[in-house]
PDB file of N, H, CA, C and O in Angstrom:
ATOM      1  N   UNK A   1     -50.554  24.164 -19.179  1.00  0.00           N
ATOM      2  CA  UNK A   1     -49.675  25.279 -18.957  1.00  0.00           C
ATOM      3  C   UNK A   1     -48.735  25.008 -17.791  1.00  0.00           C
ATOM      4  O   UNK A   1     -47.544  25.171 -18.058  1.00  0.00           O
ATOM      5  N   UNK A   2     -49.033  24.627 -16.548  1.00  0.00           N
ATOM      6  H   UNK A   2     -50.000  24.495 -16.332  1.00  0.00           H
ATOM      7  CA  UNK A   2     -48.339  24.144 -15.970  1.00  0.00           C
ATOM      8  C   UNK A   2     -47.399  22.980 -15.892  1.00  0.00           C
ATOM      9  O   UNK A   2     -48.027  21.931 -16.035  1.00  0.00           O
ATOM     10  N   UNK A   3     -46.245  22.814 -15.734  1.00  0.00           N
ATOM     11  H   UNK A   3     -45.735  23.666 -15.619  1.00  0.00           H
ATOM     12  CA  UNK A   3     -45.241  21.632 -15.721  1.00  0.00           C
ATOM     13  C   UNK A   3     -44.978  21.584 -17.502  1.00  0.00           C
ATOM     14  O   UNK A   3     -44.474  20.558 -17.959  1.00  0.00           O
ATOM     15  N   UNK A   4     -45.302  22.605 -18.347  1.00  0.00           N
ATOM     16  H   UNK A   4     -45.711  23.439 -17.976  1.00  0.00           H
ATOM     17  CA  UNK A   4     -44.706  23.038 -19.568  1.00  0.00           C
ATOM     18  C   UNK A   4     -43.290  23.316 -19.436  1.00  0.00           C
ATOM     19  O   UNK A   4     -42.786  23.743 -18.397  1.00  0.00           O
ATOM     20  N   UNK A   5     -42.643  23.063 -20.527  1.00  0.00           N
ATOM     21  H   UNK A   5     -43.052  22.717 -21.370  1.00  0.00           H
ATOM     22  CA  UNK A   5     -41.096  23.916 -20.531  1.00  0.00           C
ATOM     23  C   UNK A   5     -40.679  24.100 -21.959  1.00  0.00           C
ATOM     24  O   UNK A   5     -40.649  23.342 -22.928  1.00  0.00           O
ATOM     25  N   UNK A   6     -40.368  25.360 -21.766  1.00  0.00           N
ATOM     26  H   UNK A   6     -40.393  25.975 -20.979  1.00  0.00           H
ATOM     27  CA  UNK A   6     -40.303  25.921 -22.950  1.00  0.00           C
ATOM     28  C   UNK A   6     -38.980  25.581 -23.465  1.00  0.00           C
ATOM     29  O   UNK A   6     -38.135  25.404 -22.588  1.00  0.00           O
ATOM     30  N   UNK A   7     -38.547  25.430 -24.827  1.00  0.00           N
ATOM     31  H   UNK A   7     -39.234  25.573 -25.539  1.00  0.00           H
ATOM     32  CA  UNK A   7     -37.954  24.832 -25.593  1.00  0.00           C
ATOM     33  C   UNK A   7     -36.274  26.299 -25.194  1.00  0.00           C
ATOM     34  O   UNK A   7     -36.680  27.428 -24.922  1.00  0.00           O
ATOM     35  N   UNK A   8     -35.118  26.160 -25.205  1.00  0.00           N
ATOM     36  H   UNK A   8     -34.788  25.242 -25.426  1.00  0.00           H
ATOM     37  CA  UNK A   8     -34.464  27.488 -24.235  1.00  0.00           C
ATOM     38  C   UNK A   8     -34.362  28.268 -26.793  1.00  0.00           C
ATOM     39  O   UNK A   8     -33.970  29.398 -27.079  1.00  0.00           O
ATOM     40  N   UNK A   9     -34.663  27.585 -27.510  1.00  0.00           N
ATOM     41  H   UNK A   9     -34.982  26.666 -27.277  1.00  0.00           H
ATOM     42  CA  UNK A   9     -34.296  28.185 -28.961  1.00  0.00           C
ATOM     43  C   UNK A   9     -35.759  29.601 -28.810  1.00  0.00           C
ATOM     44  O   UNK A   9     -35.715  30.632 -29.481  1.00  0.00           O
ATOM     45  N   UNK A  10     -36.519  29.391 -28.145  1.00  0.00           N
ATOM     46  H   UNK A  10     -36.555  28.553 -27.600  1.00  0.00           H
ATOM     47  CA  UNK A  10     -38.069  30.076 -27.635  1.00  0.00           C
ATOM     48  C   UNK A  10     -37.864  31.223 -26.845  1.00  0.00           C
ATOM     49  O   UNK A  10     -38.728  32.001 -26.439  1.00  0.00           O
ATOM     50  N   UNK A  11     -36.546  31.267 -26.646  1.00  0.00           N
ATOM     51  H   UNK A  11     -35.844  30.635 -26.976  1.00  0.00           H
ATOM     52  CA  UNK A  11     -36.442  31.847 -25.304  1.00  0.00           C
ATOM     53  C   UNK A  11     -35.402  33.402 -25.746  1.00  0.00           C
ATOM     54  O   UNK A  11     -34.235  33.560 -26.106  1.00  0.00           O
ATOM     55  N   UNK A  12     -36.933  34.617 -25.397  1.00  0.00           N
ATOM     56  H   UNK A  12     -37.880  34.488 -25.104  1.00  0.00           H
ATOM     57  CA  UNK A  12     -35.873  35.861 -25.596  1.00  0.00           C
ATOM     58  C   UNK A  12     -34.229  35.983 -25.013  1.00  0.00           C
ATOM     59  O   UNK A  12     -33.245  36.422 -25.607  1.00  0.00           O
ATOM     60  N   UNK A  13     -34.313  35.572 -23.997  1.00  0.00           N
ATOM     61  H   UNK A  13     -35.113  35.216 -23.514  1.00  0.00           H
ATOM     62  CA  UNK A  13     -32.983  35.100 -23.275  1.00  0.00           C
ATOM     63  C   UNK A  13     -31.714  34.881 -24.319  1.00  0.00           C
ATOM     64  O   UNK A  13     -30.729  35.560 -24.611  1.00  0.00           O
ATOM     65  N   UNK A  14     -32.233  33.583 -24.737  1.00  0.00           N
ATOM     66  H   UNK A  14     -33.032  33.031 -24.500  1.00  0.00           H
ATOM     67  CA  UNK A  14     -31.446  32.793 -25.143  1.00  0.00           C
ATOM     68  C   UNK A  14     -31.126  33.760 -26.079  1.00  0.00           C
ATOM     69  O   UNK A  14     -29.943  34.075 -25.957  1.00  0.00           O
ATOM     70  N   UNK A  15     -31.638  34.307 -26.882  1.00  0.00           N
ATOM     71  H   UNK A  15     -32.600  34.051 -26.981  1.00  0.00           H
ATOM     72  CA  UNK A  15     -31.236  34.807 -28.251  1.00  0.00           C
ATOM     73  C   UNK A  15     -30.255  36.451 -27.756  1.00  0.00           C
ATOM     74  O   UNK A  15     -29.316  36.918 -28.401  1.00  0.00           O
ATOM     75  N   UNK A  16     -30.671  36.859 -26.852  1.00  0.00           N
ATOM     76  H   UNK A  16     -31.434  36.480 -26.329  1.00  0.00           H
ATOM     77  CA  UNK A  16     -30.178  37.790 -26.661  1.00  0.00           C
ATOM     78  C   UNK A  16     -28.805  37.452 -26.106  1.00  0.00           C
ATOM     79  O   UNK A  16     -27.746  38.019 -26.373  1.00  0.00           O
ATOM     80  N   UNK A  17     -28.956  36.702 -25.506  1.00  0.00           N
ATOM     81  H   UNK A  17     -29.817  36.241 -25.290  1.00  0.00           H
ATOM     82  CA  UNK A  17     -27.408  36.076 -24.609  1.00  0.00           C
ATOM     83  C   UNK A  17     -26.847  35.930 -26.304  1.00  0.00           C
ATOM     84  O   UNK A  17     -25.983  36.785 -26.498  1.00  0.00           O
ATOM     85  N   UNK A  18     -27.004  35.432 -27.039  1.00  0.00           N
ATOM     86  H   UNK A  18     -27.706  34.738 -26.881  1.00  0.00           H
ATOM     87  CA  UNK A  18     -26.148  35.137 -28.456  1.00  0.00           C
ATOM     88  C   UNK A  18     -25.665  36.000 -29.098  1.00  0.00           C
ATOM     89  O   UNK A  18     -24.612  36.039 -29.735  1.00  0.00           O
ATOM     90  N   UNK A  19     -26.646  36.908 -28.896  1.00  0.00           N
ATOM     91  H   UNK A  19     -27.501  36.876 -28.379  1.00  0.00           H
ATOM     92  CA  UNK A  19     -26.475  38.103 -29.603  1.00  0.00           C
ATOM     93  C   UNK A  19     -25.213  39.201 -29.260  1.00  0.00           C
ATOM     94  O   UNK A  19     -24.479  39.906 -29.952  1.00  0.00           O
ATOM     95  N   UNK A  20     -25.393  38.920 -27.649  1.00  0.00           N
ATOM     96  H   UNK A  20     -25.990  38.347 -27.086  1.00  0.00           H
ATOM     97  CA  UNK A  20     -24.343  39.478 -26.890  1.00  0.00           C
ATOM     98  C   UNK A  20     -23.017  39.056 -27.086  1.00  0.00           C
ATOM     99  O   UNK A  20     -22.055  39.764 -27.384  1.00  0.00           O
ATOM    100  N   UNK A  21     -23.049  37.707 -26.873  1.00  0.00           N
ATOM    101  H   UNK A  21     -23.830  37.131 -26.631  1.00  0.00           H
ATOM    102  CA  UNK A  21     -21.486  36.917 -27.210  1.00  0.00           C
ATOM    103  C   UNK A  21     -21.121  37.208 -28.207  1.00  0.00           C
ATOM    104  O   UNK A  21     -19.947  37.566 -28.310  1.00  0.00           O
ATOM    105  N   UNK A  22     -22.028  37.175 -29.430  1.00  0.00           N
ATOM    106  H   UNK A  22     -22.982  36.885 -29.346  1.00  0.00           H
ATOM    107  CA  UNK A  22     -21.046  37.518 -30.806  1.00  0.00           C
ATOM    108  C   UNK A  22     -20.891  39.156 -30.922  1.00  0.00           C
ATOM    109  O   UNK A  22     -20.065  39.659 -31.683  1.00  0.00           O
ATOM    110  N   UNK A  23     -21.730  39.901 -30.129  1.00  0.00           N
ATOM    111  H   UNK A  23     -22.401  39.493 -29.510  1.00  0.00           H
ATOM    112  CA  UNK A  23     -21.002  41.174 -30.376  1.00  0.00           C
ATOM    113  C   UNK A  23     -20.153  41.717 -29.340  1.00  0.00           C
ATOM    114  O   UNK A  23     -19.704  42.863 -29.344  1.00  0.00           O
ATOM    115  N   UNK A  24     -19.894  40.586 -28.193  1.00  0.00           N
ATOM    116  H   UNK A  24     -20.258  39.655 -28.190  1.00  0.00           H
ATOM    117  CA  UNK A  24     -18.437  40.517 -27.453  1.00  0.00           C
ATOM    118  C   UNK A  24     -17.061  39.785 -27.800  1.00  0.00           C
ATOM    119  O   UNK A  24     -15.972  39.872 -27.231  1.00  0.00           O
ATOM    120  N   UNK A  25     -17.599  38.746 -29.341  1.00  0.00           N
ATOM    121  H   UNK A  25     -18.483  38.675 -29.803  1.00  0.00           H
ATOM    122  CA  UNK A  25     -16.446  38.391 -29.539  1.00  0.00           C
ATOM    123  C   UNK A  25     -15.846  39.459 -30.847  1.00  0.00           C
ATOM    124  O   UNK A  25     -14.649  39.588 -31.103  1.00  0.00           O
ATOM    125  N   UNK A  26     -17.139  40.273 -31.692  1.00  0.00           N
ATOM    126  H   UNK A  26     -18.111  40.169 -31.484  1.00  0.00           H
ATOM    127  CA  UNK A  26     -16.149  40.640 -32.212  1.00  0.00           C
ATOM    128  C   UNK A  26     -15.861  41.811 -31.949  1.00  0.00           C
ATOM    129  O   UNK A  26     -15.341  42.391 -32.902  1.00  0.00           O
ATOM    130  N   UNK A  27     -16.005  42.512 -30.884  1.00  0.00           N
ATOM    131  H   UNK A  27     -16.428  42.041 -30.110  1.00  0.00           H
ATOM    132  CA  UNK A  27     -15.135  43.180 -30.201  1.00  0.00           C
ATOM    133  C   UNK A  27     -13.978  43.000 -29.902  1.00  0.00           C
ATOM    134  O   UNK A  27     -13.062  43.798 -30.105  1.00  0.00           O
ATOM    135  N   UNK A  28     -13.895  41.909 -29.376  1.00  0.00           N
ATOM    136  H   UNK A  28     -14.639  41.261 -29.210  1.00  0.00           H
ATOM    137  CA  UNK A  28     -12.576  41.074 -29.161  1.00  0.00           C
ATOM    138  C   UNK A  28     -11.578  41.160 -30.286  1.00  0.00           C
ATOM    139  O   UNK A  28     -10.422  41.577 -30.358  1.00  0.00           O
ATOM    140  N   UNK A  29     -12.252  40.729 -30.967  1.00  0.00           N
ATOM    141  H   UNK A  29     -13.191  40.389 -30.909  1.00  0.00           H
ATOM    142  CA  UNK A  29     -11.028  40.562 -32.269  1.00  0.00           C
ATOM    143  C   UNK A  29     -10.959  41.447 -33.170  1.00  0.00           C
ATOM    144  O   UNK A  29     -10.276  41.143 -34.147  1.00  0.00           O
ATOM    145  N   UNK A  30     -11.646  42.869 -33.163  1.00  0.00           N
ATOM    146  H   UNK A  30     -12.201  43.117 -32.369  1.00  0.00           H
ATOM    147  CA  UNK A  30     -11.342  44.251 -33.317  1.00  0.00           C
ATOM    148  C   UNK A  30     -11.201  44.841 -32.236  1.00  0.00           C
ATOM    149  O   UNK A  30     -12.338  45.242 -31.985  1.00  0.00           O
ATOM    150  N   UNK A  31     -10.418  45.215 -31.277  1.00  0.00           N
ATOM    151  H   UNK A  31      -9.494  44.889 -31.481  1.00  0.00           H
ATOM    152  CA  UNK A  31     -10.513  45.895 -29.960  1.00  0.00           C
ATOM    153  C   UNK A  31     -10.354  47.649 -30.256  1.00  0.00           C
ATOM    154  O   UNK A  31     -10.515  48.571 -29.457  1.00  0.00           O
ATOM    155  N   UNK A  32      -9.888  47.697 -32.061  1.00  0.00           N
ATOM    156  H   UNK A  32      -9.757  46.948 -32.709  1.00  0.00           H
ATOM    157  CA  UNK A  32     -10.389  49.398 -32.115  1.00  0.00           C
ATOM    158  C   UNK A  32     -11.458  49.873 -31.786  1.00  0.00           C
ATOM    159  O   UNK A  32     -11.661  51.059 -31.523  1.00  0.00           O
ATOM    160  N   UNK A  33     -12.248  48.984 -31.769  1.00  0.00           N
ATOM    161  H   UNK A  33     -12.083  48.021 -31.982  1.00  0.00           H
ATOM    162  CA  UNK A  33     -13.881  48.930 -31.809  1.00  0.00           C
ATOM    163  C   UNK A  33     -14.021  49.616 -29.988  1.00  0.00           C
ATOM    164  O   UNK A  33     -14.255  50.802 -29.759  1.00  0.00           O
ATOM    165  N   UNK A  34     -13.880  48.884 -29.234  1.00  0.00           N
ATOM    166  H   UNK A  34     -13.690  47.920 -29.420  1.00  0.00           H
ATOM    167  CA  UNK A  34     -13.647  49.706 -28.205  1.00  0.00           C
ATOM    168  C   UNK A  34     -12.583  48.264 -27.494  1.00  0.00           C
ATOM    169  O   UNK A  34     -12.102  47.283 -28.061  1.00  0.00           O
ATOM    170  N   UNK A  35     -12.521  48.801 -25.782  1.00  0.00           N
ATOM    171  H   UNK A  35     -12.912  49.598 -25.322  1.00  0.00           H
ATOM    172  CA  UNK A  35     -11.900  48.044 -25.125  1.00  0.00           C
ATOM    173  C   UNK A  35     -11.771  46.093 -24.941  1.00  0.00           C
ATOM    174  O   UNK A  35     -12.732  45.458 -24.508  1.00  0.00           O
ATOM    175  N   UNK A  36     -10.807  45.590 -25.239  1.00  0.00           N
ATOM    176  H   UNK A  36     -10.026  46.106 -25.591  1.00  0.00           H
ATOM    177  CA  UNK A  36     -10.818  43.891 -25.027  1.00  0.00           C
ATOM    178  C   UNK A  36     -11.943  44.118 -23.535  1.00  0.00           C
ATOM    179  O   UNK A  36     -13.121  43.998 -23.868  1.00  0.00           O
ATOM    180  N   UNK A  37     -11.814  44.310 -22.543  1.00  0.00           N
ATOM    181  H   UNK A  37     -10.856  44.407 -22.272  1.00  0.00           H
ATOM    182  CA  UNK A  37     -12.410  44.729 -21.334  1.00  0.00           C
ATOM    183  C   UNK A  37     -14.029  44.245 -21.361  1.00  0.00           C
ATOM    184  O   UNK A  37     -14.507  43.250 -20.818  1.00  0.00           O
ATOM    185  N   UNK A  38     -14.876  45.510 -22.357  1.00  0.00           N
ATOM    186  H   UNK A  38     -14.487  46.318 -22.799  1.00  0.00           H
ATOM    187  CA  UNK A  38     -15.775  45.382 -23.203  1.00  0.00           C
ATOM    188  C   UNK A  38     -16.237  44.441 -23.529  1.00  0.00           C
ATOM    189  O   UNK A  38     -17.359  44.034 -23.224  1.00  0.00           O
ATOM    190  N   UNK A  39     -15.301  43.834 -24.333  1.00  0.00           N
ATOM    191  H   UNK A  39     -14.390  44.164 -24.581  1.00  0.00           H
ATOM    192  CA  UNK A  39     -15.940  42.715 -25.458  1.00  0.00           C
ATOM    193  C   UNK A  39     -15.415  41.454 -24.696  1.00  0.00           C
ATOM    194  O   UNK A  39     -15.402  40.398 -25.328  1.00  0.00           O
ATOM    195  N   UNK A  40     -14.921  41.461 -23.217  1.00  0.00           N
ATOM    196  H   UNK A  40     -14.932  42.319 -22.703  1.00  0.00           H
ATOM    197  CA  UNK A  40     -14.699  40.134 -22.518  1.00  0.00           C
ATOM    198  C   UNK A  40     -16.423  40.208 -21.881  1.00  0.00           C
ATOM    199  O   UNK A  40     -17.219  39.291 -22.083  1.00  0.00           O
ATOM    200  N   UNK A  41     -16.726  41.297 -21.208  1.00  0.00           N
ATOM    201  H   UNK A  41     -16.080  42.042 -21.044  1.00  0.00           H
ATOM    202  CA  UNK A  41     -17.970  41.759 -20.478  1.00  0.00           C
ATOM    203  C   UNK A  41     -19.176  41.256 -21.747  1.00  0.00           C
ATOM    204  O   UNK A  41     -20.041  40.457 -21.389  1.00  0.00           O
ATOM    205  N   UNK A  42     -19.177  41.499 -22.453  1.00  0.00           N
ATOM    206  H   UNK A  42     -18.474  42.148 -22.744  1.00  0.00           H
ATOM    207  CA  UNK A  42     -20.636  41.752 -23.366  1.00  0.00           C
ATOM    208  C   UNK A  42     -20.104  39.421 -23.310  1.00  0.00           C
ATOM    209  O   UNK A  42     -20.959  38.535 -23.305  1.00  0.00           O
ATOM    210  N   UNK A  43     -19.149  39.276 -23.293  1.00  0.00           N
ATOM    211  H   UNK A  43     -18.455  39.995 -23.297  1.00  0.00           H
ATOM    212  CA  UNK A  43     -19.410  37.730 -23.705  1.00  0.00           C
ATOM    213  C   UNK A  43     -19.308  37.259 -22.639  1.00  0.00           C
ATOM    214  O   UNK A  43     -19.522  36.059 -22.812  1.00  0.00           O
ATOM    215  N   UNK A  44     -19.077  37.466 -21.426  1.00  0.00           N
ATOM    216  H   UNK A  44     -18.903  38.441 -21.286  1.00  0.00           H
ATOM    217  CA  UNK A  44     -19.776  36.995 -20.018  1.00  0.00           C
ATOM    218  C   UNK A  44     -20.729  37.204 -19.869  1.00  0.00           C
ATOM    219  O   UNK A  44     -21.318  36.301 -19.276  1.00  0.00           O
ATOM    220  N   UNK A  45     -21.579  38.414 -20.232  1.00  0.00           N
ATOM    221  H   UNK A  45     -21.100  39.148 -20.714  1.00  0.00           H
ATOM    222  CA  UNK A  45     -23.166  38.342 -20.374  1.00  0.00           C
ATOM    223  C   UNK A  45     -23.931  37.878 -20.796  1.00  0.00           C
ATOM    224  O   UNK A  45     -24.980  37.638 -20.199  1.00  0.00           O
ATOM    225  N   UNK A  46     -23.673  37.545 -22.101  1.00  0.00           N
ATOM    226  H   UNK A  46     -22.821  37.740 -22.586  1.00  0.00           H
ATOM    227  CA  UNK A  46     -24.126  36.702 -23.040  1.00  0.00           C
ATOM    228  C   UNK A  46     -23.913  34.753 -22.787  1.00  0.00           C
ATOM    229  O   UNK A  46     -24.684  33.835 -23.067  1.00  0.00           O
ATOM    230  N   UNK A  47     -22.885  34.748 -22.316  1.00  0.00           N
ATOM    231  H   UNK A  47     -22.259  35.493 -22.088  1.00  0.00           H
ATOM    232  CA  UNK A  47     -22.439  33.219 -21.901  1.00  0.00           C
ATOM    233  C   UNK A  47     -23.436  33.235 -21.098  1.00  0.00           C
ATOM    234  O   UNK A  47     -24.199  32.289 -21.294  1.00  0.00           O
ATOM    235  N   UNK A  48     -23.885  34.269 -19.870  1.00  0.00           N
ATOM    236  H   UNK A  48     -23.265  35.038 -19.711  1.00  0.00           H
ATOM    237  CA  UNK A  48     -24.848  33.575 -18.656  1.00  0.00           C
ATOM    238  C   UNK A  48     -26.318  33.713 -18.749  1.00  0.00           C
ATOM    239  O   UNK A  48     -27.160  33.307 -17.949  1.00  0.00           O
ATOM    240  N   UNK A  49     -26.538  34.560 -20.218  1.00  0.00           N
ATOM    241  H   UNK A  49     -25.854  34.889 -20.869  1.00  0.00           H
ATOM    242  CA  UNK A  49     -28.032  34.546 -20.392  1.00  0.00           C
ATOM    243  C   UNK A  49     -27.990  32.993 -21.177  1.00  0.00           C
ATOM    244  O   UNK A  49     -28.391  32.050 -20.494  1.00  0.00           O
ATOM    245  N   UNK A  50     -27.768  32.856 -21.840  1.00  0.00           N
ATOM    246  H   UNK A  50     -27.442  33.621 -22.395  1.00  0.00           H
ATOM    247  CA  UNK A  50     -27.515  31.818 -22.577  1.00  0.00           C
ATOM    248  C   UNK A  50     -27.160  30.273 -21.775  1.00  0.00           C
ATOM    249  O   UNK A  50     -27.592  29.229 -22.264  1.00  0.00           O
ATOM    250  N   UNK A  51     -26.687  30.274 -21.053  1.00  0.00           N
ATOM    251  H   UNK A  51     -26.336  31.122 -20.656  1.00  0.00           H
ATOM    252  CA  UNK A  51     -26.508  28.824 -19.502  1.00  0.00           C
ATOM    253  C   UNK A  51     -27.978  29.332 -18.840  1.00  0.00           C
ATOM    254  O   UNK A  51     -28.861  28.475 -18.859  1.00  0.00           O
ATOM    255  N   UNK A  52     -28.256  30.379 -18.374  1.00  0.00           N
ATOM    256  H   UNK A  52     -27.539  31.075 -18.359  1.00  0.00           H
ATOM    257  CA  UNK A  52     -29.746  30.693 -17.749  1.00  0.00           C
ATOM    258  C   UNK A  52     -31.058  29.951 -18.331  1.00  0.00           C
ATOM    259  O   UNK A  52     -31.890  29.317 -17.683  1.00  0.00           O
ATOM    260  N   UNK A  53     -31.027  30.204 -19.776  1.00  0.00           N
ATOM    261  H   UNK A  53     -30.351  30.720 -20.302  1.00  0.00           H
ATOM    262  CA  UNK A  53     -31.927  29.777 -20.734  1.00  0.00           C
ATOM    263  C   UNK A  53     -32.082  28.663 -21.297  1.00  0.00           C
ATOM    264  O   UNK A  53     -33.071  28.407 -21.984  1.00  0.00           O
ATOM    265  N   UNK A  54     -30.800  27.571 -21.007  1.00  0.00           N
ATOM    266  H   UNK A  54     -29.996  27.779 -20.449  1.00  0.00           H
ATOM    267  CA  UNK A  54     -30.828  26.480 -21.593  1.00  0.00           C
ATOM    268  C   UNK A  54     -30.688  25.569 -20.102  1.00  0.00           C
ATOM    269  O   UNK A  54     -31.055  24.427 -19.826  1.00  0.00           O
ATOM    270  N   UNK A  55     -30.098  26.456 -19.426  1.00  0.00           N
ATOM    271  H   UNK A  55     -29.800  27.384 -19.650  1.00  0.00           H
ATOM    272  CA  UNK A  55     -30.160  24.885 -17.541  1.00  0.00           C
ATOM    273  C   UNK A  55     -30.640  25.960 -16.671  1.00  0.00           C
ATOM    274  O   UNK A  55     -30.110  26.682 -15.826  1.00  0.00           O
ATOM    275  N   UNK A  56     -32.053  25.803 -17.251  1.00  0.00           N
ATOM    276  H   UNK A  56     -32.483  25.216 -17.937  1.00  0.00           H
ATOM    277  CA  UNK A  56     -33.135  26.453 -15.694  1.00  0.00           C
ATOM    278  C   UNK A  56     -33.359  25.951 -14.404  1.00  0.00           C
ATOM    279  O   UNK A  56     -33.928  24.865 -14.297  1.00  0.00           O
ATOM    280  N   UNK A  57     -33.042  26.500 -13.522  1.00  0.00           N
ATOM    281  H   UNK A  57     -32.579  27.382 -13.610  1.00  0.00           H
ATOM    282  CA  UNK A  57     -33.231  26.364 -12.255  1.00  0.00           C
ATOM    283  C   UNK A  57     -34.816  25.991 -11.807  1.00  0.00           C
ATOM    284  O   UNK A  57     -35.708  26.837 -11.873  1.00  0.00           O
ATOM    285  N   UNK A  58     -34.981  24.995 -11.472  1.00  0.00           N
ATOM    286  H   UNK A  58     -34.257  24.307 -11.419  1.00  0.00           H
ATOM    287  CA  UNK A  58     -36.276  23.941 -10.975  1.00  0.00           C
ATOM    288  C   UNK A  58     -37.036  24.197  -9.742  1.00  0.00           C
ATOM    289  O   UNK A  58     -38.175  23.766  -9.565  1.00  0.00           O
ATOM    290  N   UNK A  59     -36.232  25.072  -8.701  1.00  0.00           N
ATOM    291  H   UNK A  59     -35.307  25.422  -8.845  1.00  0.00           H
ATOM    292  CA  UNK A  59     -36.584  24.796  -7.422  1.00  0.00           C
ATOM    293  C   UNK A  59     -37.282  26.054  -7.268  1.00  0.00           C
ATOM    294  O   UNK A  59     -38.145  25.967  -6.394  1.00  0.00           O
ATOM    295  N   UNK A  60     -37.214  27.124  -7.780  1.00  0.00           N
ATOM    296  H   UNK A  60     -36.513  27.194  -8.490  1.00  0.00           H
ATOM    297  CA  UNK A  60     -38.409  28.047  -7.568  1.00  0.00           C
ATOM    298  C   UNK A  60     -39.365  28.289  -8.762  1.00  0.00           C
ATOM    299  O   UNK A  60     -39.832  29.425  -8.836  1.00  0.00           O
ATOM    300  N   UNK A  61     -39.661  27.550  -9.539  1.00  0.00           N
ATOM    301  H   UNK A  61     -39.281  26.627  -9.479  1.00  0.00           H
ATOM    302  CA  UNK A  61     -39.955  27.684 -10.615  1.00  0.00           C
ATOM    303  C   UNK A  61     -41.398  26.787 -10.052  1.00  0.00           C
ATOM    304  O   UNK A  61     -41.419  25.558 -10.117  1.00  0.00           O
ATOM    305  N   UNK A  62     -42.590  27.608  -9.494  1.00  0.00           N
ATOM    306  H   UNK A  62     -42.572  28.607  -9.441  1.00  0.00           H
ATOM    307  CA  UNK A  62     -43.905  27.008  -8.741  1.00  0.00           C
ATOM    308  C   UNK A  62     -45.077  27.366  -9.611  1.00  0.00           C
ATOM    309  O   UNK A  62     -46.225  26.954  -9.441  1.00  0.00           O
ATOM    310  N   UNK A  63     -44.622  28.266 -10.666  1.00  0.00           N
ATOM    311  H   UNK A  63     -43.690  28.600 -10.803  1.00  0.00           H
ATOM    312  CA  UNK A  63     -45.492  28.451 -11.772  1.00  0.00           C
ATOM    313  C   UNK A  63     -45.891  28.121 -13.258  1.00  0.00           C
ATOM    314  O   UNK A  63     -46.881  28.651 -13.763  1.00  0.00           O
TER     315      UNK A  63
END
């Protein structure tokens, strides 16, 4: 269990960050849907769960 690493396709993260981007891009490219604003936000969220989940940070990671 220790010095394991989980695969980032395993990773609620990851999927949710995806999930986010595509329902910030197609916001984007319906902006009736609501604000470009919006659907720039939901795919910056999604971009950084998604970089979080796939290039994990090493140095506090003692568990």
């Amino acid at each position: 269990m220790f010095g394991e690493e989980v695969p980032a396709l395993q990773k609620p993260s990851f999927w949710i960050g995806v999930g986010l981007a595509v329902f910030g891009l197609l916001l984007w490219v319906y902006p009736e849907l609501l604000s470009v604003l919006v659907g720039a936000l939901f795919v910056g969220l999604g971009g950084v769960l998604i970089v979080r989940a796939v290039f994990q940070r090493r140095r506090f990671d003692i568990w």
